[in-house]
C-alpha positions as CSV (number, residue, x, y, z in Angstrom):
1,X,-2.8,11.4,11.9
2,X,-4.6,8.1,11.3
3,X,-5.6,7.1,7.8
4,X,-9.3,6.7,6.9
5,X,-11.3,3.7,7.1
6,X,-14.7,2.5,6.0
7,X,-16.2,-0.9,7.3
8,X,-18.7,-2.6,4.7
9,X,-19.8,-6.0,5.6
10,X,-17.0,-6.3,8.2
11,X,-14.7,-5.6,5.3
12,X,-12.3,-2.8,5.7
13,X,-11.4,-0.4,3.0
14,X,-9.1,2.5,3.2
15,X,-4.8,2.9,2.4
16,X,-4.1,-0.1,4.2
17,X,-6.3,-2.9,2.8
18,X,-6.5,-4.7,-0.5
19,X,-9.2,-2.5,-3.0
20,X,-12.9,-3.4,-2.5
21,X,-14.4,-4.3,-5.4
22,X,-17.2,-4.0,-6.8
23,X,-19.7,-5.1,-9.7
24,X,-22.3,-3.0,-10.8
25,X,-25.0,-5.0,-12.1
26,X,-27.4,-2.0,-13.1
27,X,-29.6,-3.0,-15.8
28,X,-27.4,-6.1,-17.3
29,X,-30.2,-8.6,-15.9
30,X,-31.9,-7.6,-19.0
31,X,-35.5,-8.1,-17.2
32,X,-34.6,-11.9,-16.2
33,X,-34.3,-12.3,-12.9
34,X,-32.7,-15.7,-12.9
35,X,-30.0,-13.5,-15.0
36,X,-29.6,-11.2,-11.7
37,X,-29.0,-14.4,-9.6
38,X,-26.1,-15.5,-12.1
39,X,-24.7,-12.4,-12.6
40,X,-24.0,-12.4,-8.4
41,X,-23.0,-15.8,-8.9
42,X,-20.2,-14.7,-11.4
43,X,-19.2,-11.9,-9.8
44,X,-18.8,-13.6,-6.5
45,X,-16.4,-17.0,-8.5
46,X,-14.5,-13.8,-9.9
47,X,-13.6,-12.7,-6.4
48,X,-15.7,-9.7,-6.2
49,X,-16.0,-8.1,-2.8
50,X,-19.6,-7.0,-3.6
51,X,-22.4,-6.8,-6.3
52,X,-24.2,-3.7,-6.5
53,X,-27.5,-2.8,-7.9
54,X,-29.9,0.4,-8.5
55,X,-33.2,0.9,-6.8
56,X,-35.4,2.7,-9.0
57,X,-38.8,2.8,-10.7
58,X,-39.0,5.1,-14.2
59,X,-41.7,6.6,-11.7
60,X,-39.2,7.3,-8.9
61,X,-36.7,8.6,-11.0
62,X,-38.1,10.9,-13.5
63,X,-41.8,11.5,-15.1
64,X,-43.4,10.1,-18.4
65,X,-42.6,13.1,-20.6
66,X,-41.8,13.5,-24.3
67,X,-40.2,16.9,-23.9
68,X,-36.8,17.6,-25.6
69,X,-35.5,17.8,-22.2
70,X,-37.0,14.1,-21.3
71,X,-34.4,12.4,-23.2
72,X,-30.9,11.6,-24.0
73,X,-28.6,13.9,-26.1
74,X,-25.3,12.0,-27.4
75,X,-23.6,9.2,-26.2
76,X,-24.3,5.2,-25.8
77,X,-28.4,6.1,-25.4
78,X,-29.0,8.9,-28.0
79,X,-32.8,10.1,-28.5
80,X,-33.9,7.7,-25.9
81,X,-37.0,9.1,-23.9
82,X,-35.6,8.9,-20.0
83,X,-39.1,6.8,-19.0
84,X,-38.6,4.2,-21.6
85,X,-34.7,3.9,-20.7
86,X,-35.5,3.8,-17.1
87,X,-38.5,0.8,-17.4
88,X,-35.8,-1.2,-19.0
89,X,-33.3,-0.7,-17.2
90,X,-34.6,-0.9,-13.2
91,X,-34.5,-3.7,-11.0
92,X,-37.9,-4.5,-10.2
93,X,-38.3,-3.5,-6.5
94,X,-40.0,-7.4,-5.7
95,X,-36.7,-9.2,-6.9
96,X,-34.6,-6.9,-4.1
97,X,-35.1,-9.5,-1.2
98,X,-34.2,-12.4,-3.0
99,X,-31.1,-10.8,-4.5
100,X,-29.8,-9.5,-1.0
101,X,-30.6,-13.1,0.0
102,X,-28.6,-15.4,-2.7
103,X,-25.9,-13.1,-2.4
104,X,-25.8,-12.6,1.7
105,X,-25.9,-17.1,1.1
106,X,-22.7,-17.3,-1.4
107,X,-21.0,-14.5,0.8
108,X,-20.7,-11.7,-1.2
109,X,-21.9,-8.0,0.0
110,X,-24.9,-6.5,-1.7
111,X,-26.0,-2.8,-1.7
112,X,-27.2,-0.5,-3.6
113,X,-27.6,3.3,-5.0
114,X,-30.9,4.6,-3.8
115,X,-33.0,7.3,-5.8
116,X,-35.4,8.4,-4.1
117,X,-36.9,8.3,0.4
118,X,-38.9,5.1,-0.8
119,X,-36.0,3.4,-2.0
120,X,-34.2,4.1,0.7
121,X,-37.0,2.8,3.1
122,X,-36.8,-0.6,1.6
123,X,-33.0,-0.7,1.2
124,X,-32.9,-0.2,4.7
125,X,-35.7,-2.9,5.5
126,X,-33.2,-5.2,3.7
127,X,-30.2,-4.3,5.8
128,X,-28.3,-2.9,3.5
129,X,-24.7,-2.3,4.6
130,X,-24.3,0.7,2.6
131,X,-25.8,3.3,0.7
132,X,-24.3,4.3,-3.2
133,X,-25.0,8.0,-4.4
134,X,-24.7,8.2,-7.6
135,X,-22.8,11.0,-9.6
136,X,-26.1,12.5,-11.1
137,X,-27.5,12.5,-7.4
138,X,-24.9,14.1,-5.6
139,X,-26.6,17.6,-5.9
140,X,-29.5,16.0,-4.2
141,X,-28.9,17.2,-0.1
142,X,-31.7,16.0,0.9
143,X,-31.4,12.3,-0.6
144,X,-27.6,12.3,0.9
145,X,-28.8,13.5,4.3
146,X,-31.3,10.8,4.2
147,X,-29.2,7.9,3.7
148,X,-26.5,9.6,6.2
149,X,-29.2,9.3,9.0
150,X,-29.2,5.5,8.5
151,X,-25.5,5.3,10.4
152,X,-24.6,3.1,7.4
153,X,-21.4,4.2,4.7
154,X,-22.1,6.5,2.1
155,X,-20.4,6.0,-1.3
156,X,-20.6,9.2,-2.9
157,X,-19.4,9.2,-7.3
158,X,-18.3,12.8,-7.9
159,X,-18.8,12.7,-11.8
160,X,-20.2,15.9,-13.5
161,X,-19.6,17.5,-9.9
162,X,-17.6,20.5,-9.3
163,X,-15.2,21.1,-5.9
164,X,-17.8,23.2,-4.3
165,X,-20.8,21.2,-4.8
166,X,-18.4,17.7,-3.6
167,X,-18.0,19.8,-0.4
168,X,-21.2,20.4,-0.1
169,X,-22.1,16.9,-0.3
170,X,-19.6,15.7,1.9
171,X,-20.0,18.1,4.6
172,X,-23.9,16.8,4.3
173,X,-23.0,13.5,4.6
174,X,-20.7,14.1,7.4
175,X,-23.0,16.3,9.3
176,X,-26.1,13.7,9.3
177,X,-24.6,10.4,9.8
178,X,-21.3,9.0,11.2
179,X,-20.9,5.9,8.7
180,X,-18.0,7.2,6.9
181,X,-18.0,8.0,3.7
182,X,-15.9,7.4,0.4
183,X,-15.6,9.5,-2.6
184,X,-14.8,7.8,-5.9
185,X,-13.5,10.3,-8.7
186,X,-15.5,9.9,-11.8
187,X,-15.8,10.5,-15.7
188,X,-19.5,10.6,-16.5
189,X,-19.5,9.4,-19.8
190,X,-20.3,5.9,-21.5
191,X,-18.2,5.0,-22.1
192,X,-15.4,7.0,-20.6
193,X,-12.5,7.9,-22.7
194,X,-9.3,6.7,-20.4
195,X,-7.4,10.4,-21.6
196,X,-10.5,12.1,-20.0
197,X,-10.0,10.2,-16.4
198,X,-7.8,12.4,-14.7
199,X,-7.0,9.7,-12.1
200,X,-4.3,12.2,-10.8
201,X,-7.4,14.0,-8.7
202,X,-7.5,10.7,-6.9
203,X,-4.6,12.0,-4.7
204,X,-5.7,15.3,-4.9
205,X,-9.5,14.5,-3.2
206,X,-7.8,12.4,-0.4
207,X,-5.7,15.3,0.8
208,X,-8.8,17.5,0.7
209,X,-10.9,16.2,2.5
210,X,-9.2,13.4,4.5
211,X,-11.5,10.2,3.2
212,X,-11.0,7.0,1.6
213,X,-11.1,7.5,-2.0
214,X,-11.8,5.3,-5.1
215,X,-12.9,5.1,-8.8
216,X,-15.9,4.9,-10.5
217,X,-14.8,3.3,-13.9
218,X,-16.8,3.4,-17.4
219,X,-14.0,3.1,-19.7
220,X,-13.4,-0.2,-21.2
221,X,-11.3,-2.5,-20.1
222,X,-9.4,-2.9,-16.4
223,X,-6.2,-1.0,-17.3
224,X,-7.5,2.3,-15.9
225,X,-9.2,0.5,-12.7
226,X,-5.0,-0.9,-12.1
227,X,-3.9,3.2,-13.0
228,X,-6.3,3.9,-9.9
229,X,-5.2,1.3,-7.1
230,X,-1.4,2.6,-8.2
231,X,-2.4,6.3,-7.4
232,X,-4.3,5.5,-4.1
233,X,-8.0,4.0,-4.7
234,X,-9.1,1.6,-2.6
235,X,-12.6,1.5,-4.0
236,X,-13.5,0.1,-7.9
237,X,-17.0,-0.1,-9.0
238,X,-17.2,-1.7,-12.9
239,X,-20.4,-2.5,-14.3
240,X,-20.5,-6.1,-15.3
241,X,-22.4,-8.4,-17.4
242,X,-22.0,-11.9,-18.5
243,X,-21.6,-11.4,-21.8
244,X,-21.5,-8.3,-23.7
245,X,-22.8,-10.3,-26.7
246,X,-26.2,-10.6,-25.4
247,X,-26.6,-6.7,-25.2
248,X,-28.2,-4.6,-22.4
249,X,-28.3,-1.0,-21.7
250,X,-24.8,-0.6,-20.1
251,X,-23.5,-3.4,-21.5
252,X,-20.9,-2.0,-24.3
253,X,-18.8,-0.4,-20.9
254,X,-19.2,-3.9,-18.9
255,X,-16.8,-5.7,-18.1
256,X,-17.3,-9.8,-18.8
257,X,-16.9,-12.6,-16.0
258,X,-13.2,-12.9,-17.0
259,X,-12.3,-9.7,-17.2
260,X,-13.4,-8.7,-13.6
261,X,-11.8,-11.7,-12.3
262,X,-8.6,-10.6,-14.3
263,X,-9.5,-7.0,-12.5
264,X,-9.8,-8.6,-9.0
265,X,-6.5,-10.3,-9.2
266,X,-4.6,-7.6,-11.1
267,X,-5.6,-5.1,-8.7
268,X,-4.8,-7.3,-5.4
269,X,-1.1,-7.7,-7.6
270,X,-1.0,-3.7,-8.2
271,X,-2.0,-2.9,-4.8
272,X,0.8,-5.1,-2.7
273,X,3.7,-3.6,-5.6
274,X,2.8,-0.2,-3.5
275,X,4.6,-1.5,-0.1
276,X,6.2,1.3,2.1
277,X,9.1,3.9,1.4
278,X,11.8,1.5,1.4
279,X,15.4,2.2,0.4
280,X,17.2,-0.8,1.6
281,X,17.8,-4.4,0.7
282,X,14.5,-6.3,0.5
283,X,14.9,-10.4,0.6
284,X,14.4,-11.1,-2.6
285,X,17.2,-9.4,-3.2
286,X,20.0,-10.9,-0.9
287,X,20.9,-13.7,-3.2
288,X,21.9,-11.1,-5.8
289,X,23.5,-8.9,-3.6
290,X,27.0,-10.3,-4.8
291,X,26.1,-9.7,-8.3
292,X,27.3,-6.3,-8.1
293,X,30.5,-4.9,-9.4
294,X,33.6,-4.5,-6.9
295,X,37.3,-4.1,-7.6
296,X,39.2,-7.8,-8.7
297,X,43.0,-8.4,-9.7
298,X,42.4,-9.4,-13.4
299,X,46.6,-10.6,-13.8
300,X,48.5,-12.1,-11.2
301,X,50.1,-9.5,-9.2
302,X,53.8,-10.3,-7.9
303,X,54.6,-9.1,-3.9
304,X,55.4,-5.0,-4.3
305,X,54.2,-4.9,-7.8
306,X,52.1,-1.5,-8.6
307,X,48.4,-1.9,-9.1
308,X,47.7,-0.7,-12.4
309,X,44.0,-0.4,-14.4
310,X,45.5,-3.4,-16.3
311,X,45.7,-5.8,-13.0
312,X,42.8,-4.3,-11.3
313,X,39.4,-3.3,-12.8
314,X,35.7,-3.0,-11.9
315,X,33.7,-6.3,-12.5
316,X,31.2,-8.8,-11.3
317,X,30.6,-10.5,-8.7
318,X,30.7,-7.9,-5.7
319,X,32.7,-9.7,-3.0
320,X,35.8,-6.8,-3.4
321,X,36.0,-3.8,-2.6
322,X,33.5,-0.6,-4.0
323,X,34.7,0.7,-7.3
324,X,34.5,4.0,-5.8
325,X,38.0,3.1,-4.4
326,X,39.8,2.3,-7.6
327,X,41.7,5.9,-7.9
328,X,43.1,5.5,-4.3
329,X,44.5,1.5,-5.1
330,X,45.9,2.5,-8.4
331,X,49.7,3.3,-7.8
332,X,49.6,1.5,-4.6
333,X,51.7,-2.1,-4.3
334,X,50.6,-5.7,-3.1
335,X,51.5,-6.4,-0.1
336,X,51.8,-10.4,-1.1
337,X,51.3,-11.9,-4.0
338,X,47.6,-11.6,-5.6
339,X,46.3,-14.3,-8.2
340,X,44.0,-13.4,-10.9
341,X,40.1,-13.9,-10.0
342,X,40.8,-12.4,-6.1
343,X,38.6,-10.1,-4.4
344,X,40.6,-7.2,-3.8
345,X,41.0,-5.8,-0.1
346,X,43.0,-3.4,1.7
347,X,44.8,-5.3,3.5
348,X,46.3,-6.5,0.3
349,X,48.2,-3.1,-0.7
350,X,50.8,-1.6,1.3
């Protein structure tokens, strides 16, 4: 059986090719676009395969409410209504076009995670590559159908979501559009704690449903991201900011332009260490392949004199014979004489 593979931007991501990834701008423009066009800039001179943003209104997304309900409980954005955090945070729909265009100019891929049949509409206008569902969306059928039915790859975060309702999603996916999809294993927090990751169900979601798999990350740092690519991702989305310093809604999780260089290169690194099943000498090896131990005269040995453990012993370099044949030389005589320093050989003892 043939391993999975998704194409974005002529890119292909599955088991055999380097990870794809990606920086997740999100709200970390801050409101300035000429932030938005840097922030692509940085992630593209850190080697990122792709920059990704959110397309949303605080109209699209949710309603103007002060209910209970309408705002945050816990974590990074605590008694925040949802309207307010949303106006802040969304990319204004009018700086899409020129963002898909700096980026498509510097060669970088751009997409985006959708929110609602409008934003989908004007994604698609822009010729997106790809469509991102985010984990709080992946209940939403219709939304996933939607984006399906553009042909284009889904990227589906499975945070908050249980094994029924990923199936659900994925078979919804599958069923209305033949772009491939890939599902990235996620802890919906901000940040994420790394001992609440669970990477472990990276493996565990490839063998279930037979797709290319990958992380969403929101714990700080890149360490987990590497944990990932070792157990099988080949998709890593990290928000990213230029400087955590200057604040922003996500940016106490974001990673800064260093960092997600460091991740781009360190994952490339982790990802060729995983090579093939391979028991056997590789080439980097062969010039310490005679650094082994093997069985030497350590005295002189006369003509018929006994080999004893005082003339013969285990050592290094490995140009004798196996140490696993130093009980069947022992007792046995030399054949000639046998100075000290000489790899022994059988046709040495009589």
């Amino acid at each position: 059986m043939s391993e999975p593979q998704v194409i974005i931007g002529g890119r292909k991501i599955g088991p055999g090719q380097p990870p794809y990834i990606v920086a997740e701008m999100s709200g970390n423009h801050n409101g300035d676009i000429g932030r938005a066009l840097a922030l692509i800039d940085a992630a593209k001179a850190a080697g990122a395969d792709a920059v990704k943003l959110q397309t949303y209104t605080a109209d699209t997304i949710t309603i103007d409410h002060d209910g209970p309900e309408f705002r945050m409980h816990g974590g990074l954005w605590d008694g925040r209504r949802l309207y307010e955090l949303y106006q802040e945070a969304h990319t204004p729909w009018n700086w899409h076009g020129r963002l898909f265009e700096h980026a498509r100019s510097i060669g970088i891929d751009i997409f985006s995670s959708p929110f609602d049949p409008t934003a989908v509409e004007l994604l698609s206008s822009l010729g997106a590559p790809a469509f991102k569902i985010a984990s709080f969306e992946l209940v939403d059928i219709p939304l996933i159908e939607l984006c399906a039915r553009t042909g284009k790859p889904l990227i589906m975060s499975t945070g908050l979501a249980s094994a029924a309702e990923i199936t659900e999603a994925l078979a919804a996916a599958q069923g209305a559009g033949d772009g491939g999809v890939i599902l990235l294993h996620c802890t919906s927090a901000y940040p994420a704690p790394a001992s609440e990751m669970n990477l472990r169900t990276l493996q565990h979601l490839a063998d279930q449903h037979g797709v290319v798999v990958g992380l969403s990350d929101h714990t700080l740092g890149v360490t987990v991201s590497l944990a990932a690519v070792a157990l099988g991702a080949c998709f890593i989305e990290k928000h990213f900011t230029l400087s955590r310093a200057e604040g922003g809604v996500d940016s106490d999780f974001s990673l800064e332009p260093h960092e997600l260089k460091t991740l781009v290169d360190e994952s490339r690194v982790a990802w060729e260490s995983l090579g093939t099943v391979r028991y056997d000498e590789v080439p980097s090896e062969a010039s310490n392949r005679g650094n082994r131990r093997s069985l030497y005269v350590v005295a002189d040995i006369a003509r018929g004199e006994r080999l004893t453990p005082q003339n013969v012993r285990s050592i290094r370099p490995g140009y004798g014979m196996p140490p696993k044949h130093l009980p069947e030389v022992l007792d046995r005589t030399a054949s000639r004489d046998l100075a000290r320093g000489t790899p022994l050989d059988w046709s040495m003892l009589t």
